[in-house]
N, C-alpha and C positions, 0 to 999 in steps of 0.2 A: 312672706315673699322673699324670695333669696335679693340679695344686696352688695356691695363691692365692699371686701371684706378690709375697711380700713385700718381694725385693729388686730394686730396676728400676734398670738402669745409668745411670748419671749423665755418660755420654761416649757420644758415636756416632760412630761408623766404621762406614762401607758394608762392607756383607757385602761379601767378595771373588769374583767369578766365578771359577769353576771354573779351573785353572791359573793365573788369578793373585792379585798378593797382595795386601794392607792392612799397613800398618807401624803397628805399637801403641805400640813406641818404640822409641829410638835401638835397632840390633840384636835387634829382633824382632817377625816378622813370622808374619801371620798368613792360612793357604790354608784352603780349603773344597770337600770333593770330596761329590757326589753318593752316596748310599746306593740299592741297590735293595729297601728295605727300614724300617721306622721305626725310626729318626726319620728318614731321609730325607735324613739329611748327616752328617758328623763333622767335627772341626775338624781340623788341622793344625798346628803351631807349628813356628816357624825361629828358633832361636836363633843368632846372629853368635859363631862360636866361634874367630874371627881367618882362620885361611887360607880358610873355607867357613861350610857351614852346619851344626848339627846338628839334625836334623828329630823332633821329637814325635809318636813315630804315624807310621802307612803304607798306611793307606785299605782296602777290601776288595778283595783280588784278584780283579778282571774288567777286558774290556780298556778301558771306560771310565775307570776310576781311572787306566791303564798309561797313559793319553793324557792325561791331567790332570797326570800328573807329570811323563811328557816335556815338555809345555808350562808347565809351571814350571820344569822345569831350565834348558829352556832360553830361557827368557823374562825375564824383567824379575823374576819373584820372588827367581832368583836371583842375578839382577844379572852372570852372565860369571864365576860361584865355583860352586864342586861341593859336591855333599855330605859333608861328613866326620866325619858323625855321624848314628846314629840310636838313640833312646831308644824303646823300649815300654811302655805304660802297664799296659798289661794284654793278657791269649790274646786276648780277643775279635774276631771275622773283622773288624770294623771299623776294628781297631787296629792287627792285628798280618796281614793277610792279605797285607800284601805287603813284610813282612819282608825275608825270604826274596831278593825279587825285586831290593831295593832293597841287600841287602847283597852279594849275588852281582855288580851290576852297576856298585858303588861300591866296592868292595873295604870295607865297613866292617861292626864287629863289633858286633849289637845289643847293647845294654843293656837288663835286664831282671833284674826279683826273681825268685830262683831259682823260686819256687810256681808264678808264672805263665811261666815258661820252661818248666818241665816238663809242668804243663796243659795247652800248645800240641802237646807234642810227644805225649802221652799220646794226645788227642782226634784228632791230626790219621791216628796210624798205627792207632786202634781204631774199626774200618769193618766187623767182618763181623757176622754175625747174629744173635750169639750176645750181641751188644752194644744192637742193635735189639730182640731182645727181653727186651732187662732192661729200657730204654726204655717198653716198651709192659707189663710185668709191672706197673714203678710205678707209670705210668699207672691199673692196674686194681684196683687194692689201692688208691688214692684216688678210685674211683668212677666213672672213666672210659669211656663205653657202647664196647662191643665195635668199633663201626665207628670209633670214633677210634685203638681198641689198633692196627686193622687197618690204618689209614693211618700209622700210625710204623712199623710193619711194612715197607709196601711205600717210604716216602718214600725208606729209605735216608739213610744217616749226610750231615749236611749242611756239618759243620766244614770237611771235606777239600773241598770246593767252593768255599768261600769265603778258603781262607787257599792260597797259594803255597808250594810245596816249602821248609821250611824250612832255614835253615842249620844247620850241625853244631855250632857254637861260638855262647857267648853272653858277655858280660860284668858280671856276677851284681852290682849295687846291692842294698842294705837300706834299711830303716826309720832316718833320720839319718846318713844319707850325706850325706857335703859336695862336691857337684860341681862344676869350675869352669871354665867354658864363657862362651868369649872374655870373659874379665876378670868376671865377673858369680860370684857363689857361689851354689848353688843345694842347699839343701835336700831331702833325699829325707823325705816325710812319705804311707807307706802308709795305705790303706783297706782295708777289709772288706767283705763281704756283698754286692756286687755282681759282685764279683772277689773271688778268696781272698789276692789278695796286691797291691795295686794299686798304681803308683808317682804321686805325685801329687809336685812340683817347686815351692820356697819359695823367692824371691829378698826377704831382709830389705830388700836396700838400694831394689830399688823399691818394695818392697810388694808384690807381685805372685803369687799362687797359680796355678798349671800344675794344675788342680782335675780333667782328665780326666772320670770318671763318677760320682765321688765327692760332686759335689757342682753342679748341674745348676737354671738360672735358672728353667725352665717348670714341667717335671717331677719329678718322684721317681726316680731309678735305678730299674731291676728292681733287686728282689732275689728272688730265687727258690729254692727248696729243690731239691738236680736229684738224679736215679737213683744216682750215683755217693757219694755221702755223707746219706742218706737219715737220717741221727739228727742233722745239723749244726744249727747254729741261725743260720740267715746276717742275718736281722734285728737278732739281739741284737748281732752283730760290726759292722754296718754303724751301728746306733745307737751305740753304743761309741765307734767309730773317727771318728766325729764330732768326738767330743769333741777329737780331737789336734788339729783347729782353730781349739780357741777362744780359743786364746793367740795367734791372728796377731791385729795392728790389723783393728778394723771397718774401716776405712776400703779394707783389699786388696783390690786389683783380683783378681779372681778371672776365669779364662780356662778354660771348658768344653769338655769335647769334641763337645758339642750344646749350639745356642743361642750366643747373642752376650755379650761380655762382659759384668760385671756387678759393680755393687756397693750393698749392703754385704754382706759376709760375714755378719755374725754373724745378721742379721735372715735369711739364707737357712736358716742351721743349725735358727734357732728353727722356721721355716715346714715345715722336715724334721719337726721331732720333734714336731709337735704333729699334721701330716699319719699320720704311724704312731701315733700315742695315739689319733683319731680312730677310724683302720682297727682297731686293734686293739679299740676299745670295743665298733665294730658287731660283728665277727666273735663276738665272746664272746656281745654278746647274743643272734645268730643260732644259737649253741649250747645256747638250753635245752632243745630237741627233739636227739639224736643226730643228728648229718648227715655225708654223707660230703664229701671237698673239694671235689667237683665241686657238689655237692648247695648248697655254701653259695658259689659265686662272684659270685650276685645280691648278695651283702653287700659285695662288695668292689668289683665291675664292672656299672657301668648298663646297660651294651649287651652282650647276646650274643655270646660269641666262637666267630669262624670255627674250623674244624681246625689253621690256619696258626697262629693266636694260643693254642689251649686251652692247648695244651704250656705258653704261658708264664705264663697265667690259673691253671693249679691248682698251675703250681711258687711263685709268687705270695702264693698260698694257703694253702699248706701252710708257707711260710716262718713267715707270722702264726699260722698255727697252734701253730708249734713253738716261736715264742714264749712266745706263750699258756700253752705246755705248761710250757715252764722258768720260767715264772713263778707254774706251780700253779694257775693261771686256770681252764684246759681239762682236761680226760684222752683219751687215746685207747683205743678198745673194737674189740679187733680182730676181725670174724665168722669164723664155721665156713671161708666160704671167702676168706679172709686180706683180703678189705675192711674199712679201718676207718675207724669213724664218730668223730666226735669230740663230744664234752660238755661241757658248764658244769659247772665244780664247784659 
């Protein structure tokens, strides 16, 4: 959700056309491939790891992206050096759809936090219908009119279309991992609530945050509540996990996976947490009548959303709701037939 852009980057560098690149500094460089989809781009990073490069992320598997990266490989981005590395930030088909492709065809073994290695591999082989309608169940239980249940129904699982046959081996980073990739040390510093386990990359000696979706110059991250863990509270994880960044200098270059470099950090954290105190003010007081989550998305979204968007609209939703709820804010009041409405305490 767009937000009041408190932190505006203080350097310009031309966005990169698609295959090639923009050098941020010495040994790192930055690609930009097209999305079919919003936001409509994700970023890329290339870190100089001596023999090659190792790449940030790997686009969404279609063959537009497959041609964006051959014409990096073999172009000026990577200068006549091969890939011999690739980090995952997180499952999302954005990030990690051409994993898979990239590691089969480089002989290289991703990196990635076990949460989100497993989510990939969970979502990518659970396709049949029995999946689609738990989907469309929680859909309905938070208010969702019949002909939206009925198009998750027929849409058919979307993960497996967007992410490439994955690899069988992965190479498992945590939370304070010290990485060191061509002379530089890099920090592994996770997020939450956008992702359940998100890898986000600290380099002390430039300054410099590998900030992925965590933390985003225009926008707010989704954070969404999804079918599969229906009691979680992804908001309160995502607020939270904020926090791990406010011991980096304001002054760190921060590098998104949407959107152009930026800084200052901390003045972005603040624009985060005051954009969720906002949302969450409206939603609460939108609850002094019982409503269900579909019922209350006017409070959180000005324009109507299409069927392609509801999905993300009442996961959204229900996110700040569940906040609400761990915060004793709200209650939820489930009906006779399993719709529930939520309240103001």
């Amino acid at each position: 959700m767009p937000l009041p852009r408190h932190a505006a980057p203080d350097m310009h560098i031309d966005i990169p056309p698609p295959g090639e690149a923009r050098t941020i500094l010495p040994g790192l460089r930055w690609l930009r491939f097209p999305l079919p989809f919003a936001p409509h781009h994700v970023n890329v990073w290339l870190l100089d790891d001596g023999e090659g490069w190792t790449a940030i992320d790997a686009g969404v598997a279609n063959d537009e992206t497959r041609g964006n990266w051959q014409a990096a490989l073999t172009g000026e981005a990577f200068g006549n050096r091969r890939l011999t590395g690739l980090l995952i930030t997180h499952f999302h088909p954005d990030h990690a759809g051409l994993m898979g492709w990239l590691s089969a065809g480089h002989g290289v073994t991703p990196m990635m936090t076990r949460i989100e290695w497993l989510q990939a591999r969970s979502l990518w082989f659970d396709t049949g219908e029995e999946m689609l309608e738990h989907q469309a169940e929680f859909a309905r239980i938070a208010g969702a009119p019949e002909d939206y249940c009925t198009f998750l129904r027929q849409r058919g699982a979307l993960y497996v279309r967007s992410v490439s046959l994955l690899p069988r081996a992965f190479t498992c980073i945590a939370d304070g991992d010290v990485l060191r990739i061509g002379g530089r040390e890099w920090r592994v510093i996770t997020g939450q609530g956008h992702a359940p386990d998100m890898a986000c990359l600290y380099c002390a000696e430039e300054k410099v945050l590998i900030a992925a979706d965590q933390i985003l110059p225009r926008i707010s991250p989704y954070v969404g509540l999804h079918a599969g863990e229906p009691m979680a509270d992804p908001l309160g994880a995502f607020l939270s996990s904020l926090g791990r960044y406010r011991d980096l200098p304001e002054d760190t270059l921060v590098l998104p996976s949407h959107g152009e470099p930026f800084r200052p950090l901390h003045g972005r954290l603040d624009a985060l947490d005051a954009h969720h105190a906002e949302r969450l003010a409206a939603l609460e007081d939108a609850c002094r009548a019982p409503a269900t989550a579909h019922t209350l998305l006017p409070s959180l979204f000005r324009r109507p959303l299409d069927q392609g968007s509801l999905g993300f609209g009442i996961g959204e939703t229900l996110a700040h709701l569940r906040r609400l709820e761990a915060m004793g804010r709200v209650e939820r009041l489930p009906g006779a037939d399993g719709v529930i409405v939520w309240r103001r305490k």
